[in-house]
C-alpha positions in Angstrom: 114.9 49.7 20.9 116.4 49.5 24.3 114.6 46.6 26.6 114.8 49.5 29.5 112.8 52.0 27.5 109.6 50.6 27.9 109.9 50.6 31.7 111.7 54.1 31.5 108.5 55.4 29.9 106.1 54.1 32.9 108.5 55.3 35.3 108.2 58.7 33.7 105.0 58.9 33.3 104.2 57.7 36.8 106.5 60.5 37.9 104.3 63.1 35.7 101.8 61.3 38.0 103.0 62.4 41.1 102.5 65.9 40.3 98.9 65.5 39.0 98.3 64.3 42.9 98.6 67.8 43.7 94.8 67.8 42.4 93.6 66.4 45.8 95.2 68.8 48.5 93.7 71.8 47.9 91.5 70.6 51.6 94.6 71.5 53.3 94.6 74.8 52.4 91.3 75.6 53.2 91.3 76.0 57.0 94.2 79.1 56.7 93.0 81.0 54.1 89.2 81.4 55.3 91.7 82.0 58.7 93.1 84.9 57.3 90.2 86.5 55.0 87.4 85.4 56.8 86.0 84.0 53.2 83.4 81.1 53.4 84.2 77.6 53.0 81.4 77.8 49.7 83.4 80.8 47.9 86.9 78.6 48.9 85.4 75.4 46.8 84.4 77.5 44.2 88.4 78.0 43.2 88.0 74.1 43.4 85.2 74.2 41.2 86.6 77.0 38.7 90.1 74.4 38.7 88.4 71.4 37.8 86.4 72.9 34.8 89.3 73.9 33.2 91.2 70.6 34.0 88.1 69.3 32.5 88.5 71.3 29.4 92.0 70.9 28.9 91.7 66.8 28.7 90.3 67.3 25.5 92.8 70.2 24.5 95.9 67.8 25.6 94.0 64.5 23.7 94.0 66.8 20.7 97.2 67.9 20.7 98.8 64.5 21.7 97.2 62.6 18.6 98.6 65.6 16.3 101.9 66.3 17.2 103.1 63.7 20.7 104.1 64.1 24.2 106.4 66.3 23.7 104.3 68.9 22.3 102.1 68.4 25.0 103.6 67.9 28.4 105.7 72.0 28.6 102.2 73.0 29.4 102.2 71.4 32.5 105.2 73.3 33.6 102.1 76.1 34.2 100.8 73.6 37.2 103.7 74.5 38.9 103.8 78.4 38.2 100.2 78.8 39.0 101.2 77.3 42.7 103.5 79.9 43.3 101.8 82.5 41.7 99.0 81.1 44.5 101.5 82.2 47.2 100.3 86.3 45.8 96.8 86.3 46.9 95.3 88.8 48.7 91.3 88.5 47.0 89.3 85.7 45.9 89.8 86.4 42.0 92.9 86.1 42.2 92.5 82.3 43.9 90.3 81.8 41.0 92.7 82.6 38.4 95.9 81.3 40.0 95.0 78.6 41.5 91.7 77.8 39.3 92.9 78.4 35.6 96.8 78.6 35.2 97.4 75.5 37.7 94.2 73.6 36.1 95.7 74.2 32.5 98.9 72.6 33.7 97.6 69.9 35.9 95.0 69.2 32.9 98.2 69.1 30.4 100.0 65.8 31.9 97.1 63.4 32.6 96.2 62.2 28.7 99.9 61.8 27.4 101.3 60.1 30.3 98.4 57.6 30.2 98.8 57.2 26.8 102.4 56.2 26.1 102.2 53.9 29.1 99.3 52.0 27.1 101.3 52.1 23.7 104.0 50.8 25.5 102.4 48.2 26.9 100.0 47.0 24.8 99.1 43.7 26.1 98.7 45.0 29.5 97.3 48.4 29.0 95.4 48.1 32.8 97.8 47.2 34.8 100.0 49.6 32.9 97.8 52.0 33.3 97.0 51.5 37.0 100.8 51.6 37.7 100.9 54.9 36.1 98.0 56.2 37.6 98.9 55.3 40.7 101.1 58.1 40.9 97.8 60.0 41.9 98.0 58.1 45.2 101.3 58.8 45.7 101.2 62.5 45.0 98.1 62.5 47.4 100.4 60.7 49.6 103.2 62.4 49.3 102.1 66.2 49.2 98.8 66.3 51.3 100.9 66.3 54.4 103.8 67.9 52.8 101.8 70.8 52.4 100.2 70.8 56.1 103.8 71.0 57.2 104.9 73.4 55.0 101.8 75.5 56.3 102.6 74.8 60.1 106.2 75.9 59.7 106.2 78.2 57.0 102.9 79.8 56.4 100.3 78.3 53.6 101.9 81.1 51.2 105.3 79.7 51.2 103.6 76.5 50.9 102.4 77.1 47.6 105.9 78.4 46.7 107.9 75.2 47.3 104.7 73.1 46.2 105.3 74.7 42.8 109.1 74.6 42.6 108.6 71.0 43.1 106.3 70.3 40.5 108.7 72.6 38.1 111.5 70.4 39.3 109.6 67.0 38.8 108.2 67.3 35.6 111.5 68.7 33.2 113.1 65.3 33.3 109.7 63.9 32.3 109.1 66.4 29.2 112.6 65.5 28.2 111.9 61.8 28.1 108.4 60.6 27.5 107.7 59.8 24.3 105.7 57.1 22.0 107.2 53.8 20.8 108.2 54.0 17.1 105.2 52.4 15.3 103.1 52.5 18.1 102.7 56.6 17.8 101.5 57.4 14.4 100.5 61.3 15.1 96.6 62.4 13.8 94.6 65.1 12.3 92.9 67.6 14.2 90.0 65.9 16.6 87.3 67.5 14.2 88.6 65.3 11.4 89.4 62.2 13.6 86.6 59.3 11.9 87.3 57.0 14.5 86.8 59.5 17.7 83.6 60.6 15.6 82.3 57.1 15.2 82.9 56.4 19.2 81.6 59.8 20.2 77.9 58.3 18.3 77.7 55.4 20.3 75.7 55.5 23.3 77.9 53.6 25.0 80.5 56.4 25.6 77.9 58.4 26.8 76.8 56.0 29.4 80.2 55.6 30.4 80.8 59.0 30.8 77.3 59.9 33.0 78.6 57.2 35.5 82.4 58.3 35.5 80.6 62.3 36.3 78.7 60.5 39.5 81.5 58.9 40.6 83.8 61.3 40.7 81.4 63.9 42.1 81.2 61.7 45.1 84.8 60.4 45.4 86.3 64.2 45.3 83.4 65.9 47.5 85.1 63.6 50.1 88.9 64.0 49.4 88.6 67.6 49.3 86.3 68.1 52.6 87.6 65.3 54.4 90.4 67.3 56.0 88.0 70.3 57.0 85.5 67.5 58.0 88.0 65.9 60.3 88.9 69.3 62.2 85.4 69.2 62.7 85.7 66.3 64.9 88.3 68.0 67.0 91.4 66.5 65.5 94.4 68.0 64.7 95.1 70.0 61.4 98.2 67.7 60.6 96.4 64.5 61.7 93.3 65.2 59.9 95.6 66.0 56.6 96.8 62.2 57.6 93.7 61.0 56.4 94.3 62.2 52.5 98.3 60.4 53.2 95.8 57.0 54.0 93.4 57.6 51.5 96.5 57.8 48.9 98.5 54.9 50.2 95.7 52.8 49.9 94.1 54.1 46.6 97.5 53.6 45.2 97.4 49.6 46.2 93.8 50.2 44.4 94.7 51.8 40.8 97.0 48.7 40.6 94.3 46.2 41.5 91.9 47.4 39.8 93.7 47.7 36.6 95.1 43.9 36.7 91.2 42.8 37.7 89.9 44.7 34.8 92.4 43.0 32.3 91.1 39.4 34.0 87.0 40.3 34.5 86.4 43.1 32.5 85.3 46.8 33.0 81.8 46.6 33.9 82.6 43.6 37.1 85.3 45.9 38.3 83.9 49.3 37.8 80.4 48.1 39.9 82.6 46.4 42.8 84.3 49.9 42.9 81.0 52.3 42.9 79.0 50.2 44.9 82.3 50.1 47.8 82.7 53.7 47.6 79.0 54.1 47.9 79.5 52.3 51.1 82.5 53.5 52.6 80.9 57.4 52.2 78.0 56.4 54.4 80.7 54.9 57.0 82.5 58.2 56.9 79.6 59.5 58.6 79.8 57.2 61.3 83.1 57.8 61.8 83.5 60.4 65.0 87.3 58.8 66.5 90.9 59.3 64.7 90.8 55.6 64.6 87.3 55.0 63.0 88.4 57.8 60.2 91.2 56.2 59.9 90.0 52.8 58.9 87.2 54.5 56.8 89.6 56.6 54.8 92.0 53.0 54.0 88.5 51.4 52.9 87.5 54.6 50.4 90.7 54.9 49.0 91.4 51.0 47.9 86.9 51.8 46.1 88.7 54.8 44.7 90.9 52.9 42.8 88.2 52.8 39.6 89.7 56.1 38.9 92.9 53.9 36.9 90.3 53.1 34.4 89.7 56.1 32.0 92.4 54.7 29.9 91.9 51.4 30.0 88.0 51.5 29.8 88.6 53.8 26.3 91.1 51.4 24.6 88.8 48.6 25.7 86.0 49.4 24.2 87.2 51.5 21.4 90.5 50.5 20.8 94.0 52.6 20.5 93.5 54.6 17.6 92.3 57.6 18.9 93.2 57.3 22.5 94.3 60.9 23.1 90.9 62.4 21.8 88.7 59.8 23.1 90.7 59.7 26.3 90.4 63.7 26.8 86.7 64.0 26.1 85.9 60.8 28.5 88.7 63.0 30.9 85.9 65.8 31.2 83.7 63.6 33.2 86.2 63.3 36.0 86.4 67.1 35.4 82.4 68.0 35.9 81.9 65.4 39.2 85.2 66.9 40.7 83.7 70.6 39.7 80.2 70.1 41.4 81.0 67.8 44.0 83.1 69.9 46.3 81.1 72.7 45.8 77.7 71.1 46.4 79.8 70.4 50.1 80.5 73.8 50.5 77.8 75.3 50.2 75.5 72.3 52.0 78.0 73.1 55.3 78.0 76.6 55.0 73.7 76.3 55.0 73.2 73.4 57.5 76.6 73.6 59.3 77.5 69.5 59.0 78.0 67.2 56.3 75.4 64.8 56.1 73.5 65.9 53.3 76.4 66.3 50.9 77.7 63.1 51.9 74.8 61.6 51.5 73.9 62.5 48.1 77.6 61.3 47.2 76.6 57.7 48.5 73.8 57.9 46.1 75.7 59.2 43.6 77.7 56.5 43.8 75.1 53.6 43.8 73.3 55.7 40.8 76.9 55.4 39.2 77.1 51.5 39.7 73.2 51.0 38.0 74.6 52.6 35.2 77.4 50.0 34.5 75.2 47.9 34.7 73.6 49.3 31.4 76.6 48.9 29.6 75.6 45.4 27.8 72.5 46.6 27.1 73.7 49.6 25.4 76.4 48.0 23.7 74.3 45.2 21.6 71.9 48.7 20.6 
């Protein structure tokens, strides 16, 4: 084996990263399309909603499919992310959002996460979280990256073109990394079907995963109710479209310094220590947000909740962890879902709280306490664990 494979591999799969980023900018698109159509901001998050189910969904499809037959059979589908974008650029009625946008991009988007996550731990074995938060922190660079891409694209170009080079860039990213990802040799033996998977059985009967996976729902709820409506929050305020989108860029950059943290502090302290420093922060930082009425102030709020956000580099890790490698891919998409439902409601619950009381307390609120209720529940995990 070549000693530059392994670092090919997290290099790849970071890159397969980058695209998945894409997952946090639909915000910037909000503010033209309800332009044009006059649609509300509630039936807008619904695409949002509709997208993250099937993301959801598909985390258990790709684990599946990565345990039977690798990466390789997996990752083409996210080719799909891309084509749904510029199938996005179409629209002229709200079903068609909802299937472009919410199902074809989803299934691609919801295609890359599990196998790029999973070679990088098999790879690294001895450092699965910081692997893992290297990796991950692709996220924050796509967020990075393509929040204010897209604003640009919009401001220059239209938001329909936007979605056309947004998904010729995700084409062009990912078919060097379906041509090169792949498992080490030992370190990949391929599974049965899920079904027939003991070990994924005998994890999915302990009521740990299941405690895990209630807080994970919580904390994600929260954390993506404010990347999604903190752009159309910050226009609010009277700022800017492109500066406003600047705060999803600071919210990356930092988050990204975040997935790498927190994965090295989990492989030193553990998973409950770091994942209740991160809920409990994030808890805190939402309640700021609301206090936040300057550039500046937003600003320093959106650095804060991005660095919290960082928990997010922990599916992985928090699955071989506590059940170990065997059946990453399953146990990794299943435990993927949660991210999937908080992300599903929690924009939505935003929408439709503005569009009946016209400001974003409420929803933002509840996401604090979401947060905190997330935090309790790691708490748990000792107790639960010796059951």
């Amino acid at each position: 084996m070549n000693g530059k494979t392994p670092y090919i591999m997290l290099a790849s799969s970071f890159l397969a990263m980058v695209v998945v980023g894409a997952v946090y900018i639909y915000g910037a698109f909000f503010s033209p399309i309800e332009a044009e159509y006059g649609w509300s901001r509630g039936s807008i998050s619904i695409a949002h909603s509709i997208f993250m189910a099937v993301y959801a969904s598909m985390q258990i499809v790709a684990g599946t499919l990565y345990d039977a037959r690798g990466p390789k059979a997996t990752l083409p589908l996210g080719f799909l992310a891309g084509i749904g974008f510029m199938l996005c650029s179409t629209i002229s009625s709200l079903w068609q959002l909802y299937l472009f946008y919410g199902i074809v991009t989803a299934v691609g988007m919801g295609a890359i996460y599990v196998p790029s996550t999973s070679v990088a731990m098999k790879w690294f074995p001895q450092r699965k979280g910081l692997a893992t938060g290297i990796v991950v922190a692709g996220l924050s660079v796509g967020m990075l990256i393509l929040a204010p891409l897209a604003k640009l694209f919009i401001e220059a170009y239209g938001w329909r073109l936007a979605f056309t080079f947004l998904g010729a860039i995700f084409i062009a990213a990912l078919t060097p990394v379906a041509l090169l990802l792949k498992n080490p040799e030992g370190g990949g033996s391929l599974k049965s079907a899920f079904l027939r998977d003991e070990e994924a059985r005998v994890a999915l009967r302990d009521k740990l995963f299941w405690l895990i996976y209630l807080a994970f729902i919580l904390g994600s709820l929260s954390a993506v109710m404010v990347i999604i409506h903190v752009v159309p929050y910050a226009e609010g305020l009277g700022i800017p479209a492109v500066a406003a989108a600047l705060t999803v860029s600071l919210i990356g950059i930092s988050n990204l310094i975040g997935r790498v943290v927190m994965g090295a502090m989990l492989d030193r302290v553990g998973v409950k220590a770091t994942l209740t420093l991160c809920f409990v922060a994030q808890a805190i930082c939402i309640w700021a947000l609301l206090e936040a009425k300057t550039l500046l102030a937003l600003y320093a709020v959106a650095v804060a909740f991005g660095f919290s956000y960082g928990w997010v580099a922990l599916y992985a890790p928090t699955v071989g962890n506590f059940f170990g490698m065997k059946s990453v891919g399953s146990l990794l998409g299943v435990l993927g879902t949660s991210y999937g439902l908080g992300a599903m409601l929690g924009p939505s619950i935003a929408g439709v709280a503005f569009d009946a009381t016209k400001s974003y307390l409420t929803p933002f609120t509840l996401g604090a306490l979401m947060s905190l209720l997330s935090a309790f529940l790691v708490l748990l995990i000792k107790a639960a664990r010796r059951s």
